[in-house]
N, C-alpha and C positions, 0 to 999 in steps of 0.2 A: 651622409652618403648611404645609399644602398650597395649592398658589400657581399660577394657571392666566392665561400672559402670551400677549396678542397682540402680534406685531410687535416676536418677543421677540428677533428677528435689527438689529434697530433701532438707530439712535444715543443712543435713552434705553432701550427695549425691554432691550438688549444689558447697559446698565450696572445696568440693573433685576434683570436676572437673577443676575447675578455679582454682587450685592451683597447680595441675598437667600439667596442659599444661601452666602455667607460668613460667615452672621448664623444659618444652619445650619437653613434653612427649605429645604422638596422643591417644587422650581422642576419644572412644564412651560412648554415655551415653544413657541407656532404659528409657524413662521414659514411665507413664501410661496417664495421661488427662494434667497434665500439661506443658509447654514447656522453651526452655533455653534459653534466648537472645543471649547469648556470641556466637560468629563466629567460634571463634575456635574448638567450643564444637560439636561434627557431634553427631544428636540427632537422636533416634529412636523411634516412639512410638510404643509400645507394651503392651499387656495386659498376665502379666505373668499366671495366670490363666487358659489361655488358651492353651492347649499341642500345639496345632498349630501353635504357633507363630513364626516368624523364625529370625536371627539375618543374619549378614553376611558371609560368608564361609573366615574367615581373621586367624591368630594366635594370640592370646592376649599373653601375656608376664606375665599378671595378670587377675584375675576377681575380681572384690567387691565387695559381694552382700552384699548391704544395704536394697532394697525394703523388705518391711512387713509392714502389719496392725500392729498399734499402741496397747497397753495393755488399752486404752479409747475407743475401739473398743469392740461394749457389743454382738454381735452376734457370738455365736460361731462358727456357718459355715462358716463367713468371714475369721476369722482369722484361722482357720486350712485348707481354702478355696488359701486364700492370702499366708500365713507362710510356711504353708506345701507343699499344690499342686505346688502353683509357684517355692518354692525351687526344686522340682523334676524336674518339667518343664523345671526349666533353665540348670540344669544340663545336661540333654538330649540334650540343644541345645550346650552348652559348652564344652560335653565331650572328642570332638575331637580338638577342638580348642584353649585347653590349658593345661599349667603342672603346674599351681600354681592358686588357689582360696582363697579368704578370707573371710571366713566368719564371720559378724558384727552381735553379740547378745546385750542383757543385763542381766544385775547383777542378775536376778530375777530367773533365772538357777538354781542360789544357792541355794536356797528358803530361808530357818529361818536357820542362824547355829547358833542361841542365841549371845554369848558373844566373840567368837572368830575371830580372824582378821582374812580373809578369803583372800588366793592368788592363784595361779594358778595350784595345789596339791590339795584344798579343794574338798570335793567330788559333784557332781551337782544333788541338789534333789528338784527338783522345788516343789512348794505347791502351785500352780495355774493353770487350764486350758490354759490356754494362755503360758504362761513357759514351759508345759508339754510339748506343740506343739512346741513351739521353739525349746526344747531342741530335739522331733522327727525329725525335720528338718536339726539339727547340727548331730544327730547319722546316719540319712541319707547319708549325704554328707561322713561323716566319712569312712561310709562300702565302699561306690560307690566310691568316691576318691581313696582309698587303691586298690579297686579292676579296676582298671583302670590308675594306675599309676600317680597319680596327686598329687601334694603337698596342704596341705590342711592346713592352718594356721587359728584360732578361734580368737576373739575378743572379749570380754564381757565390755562394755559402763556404763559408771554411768549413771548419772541424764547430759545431754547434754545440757547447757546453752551458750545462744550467742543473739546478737541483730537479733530476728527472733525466727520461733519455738515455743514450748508450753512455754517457757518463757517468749517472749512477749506479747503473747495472752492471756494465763493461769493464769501468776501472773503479770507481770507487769500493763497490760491494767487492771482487776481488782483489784489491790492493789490501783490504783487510783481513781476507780471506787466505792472504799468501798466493794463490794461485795466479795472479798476474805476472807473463812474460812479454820481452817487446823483439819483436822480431830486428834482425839486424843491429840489434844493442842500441837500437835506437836515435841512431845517428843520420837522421836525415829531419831537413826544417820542413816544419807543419803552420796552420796559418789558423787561427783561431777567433773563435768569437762569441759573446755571450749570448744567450738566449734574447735577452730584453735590448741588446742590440740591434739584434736582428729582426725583432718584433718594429724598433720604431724606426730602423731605418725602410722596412716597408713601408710602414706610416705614411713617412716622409714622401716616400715618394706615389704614393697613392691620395693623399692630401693635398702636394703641388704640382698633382696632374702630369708627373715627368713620361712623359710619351717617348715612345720609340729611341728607348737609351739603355744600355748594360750597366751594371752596378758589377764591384767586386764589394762584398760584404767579410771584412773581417779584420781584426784588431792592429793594431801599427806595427805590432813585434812578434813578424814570426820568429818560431822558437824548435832550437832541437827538440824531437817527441822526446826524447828519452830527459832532457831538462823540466821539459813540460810535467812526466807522470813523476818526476823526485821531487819535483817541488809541491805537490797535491800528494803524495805520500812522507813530508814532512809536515806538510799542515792537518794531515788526518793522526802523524803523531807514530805513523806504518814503516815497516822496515824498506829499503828502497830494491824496485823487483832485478830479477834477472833479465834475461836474455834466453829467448829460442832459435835454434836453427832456423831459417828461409823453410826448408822444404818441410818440416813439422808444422809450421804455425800456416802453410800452403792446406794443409793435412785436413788441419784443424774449422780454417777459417775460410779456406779457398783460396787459390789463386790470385784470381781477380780485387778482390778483398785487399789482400796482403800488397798487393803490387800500388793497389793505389794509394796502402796507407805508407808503403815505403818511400815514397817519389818522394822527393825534396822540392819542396815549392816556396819561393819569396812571392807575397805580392805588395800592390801598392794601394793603399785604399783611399787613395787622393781625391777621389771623384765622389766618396757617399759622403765624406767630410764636410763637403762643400754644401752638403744638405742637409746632415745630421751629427751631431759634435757625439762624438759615444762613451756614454758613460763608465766604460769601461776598456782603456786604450790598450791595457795587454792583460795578457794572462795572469800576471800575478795579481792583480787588483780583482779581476774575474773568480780566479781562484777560492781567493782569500774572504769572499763575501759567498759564493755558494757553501765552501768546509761550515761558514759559520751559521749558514741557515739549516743546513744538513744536521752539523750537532746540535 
């Protein structure tokens, strides 16, 4: 297949590519300031922001759009600058160029559904600025894909952990550091999932051509954060962290940020199973194979 990746210089972007053309498919990949070492990988830089930008007049087989500003991104013109504009952007350049897109979100769409396990039926009611735009971005593609004939498949991401990423910078590097705290002591469930999960369950569904379908992407057991970061600070061998006030780690990280890594989410990941068995069903097994490629 011809395979056209946003945010292909990424921490999933990156292993998307290298994993596709290992499997012997012709990867382009956008990226913005950063660049690709791999040979095989034909790199483009582009700044999706800009309507101007142009790609190559080729047919993709697929598109992936990964790029976006992060939810630790505190400026809100960035992010409905980067989320938004760019998603139109790239549509414009890709309209003609292809009949299947996939768009990669997160969990944070859903906003609060309190206590219910949440799958791919659940209704999408973000309660975040940042969400909100996401989710403009995904209703975008939706109208303009339908009215242009294009297959448009969704993705919604847990918490994406892998050696690299806000993982090793975020909590690993300060879990050793001492400096890591978890807001609300960390008593709300998170939904998780490896790196190379997430890589093949795009795969999967970009290989058996899954047209116009949502995926939840992430591991069988969600898990307390605060279970989550004791048990990655007993296998780094790290003392286990504290706890900061709400309105300090608000301070610190934003609002927006904080709110959606506090939300308690269960999901159900019944539907990518049925396409891709994952080599890694929970965190602890996840864990315990990145500590060991780290040390």
């Amino acid at each position: 297949m011809k395979i056209l990746i946003t945010g292909a210089s990424g921490f999933i972007g990156s292993r998307l590519a290298t994993k596709l053309t290992e499997k012997g498919h012709s990867v382009i990949g956008l990226v913005h300031n950063n660049k690709i070492k791999n040979p095989a990988i034909e790199t483009i830089s582009v700044d999706l922001t800009n309507a101007n930008f142009t790609i190559p007049n080729e047919k993709f087989d697929v598109v992936f759009h990964l790029a976006a500003a992060t939810p630790m991104e505190k400026n809100k013109k960035t992010i409905k600058k980067v989320n938004f504009d760019g998603t139109v952007n790239l549509f414009n350049q890709i309209k003609d160029k292809t009949n299947f897109l996939v768009y990669v979100s997160g969990l944070g769409v859903f906003g609060d559904p309190g206590n219910i396990v949440i799958d791919e039926k659940t209704p999408l009611n973000p309660h975040t600025d940042y969400t909100k735009i996401r989710l403009e971005a995904q209703q975008y593609l939706e109208t303009k894909c339908k009215n242009n004939s294009i297959h448009l498949s969704v993705v919604y991401l847990g918490e994406v952990y892998g050696n690299g990423g806000w993982f090793t910078s975020q909590i690993v590097n300060r879990l050793k550091k001492e400096s890591f705290r978890m807001p609300k002591s960390g008593e709300y469930y998170r939904c998780l999932v490896h790196v190379d999960d997430v890589v093949n369950s795009l795969i999967a569904i970009a290989e058996n051509k899954v047209h116009d379908e949502s995926f939840i992407i992430t591991d069988s057991n969600p898990v307390l954060f605060k279970d989550f970061i004791n048990f990655t600070s007993d296998k780094l061998g790290v003392k286990h962290p504290g706890s900061i006030p709400t309105f300090l780690a608000n301070t610190v990280l934003g609002g927006d940020f904080v709110k959606l890594l506090t939300t308690s989410l269960k999901t159900s990941n019944k539907k990518i199973l049925k396409l891709y068995g994952f080599q890694y069903p929970s965190y602890k097994e996840g864990i315990e194979s990145v500590i060991s490629e780290i040390k």
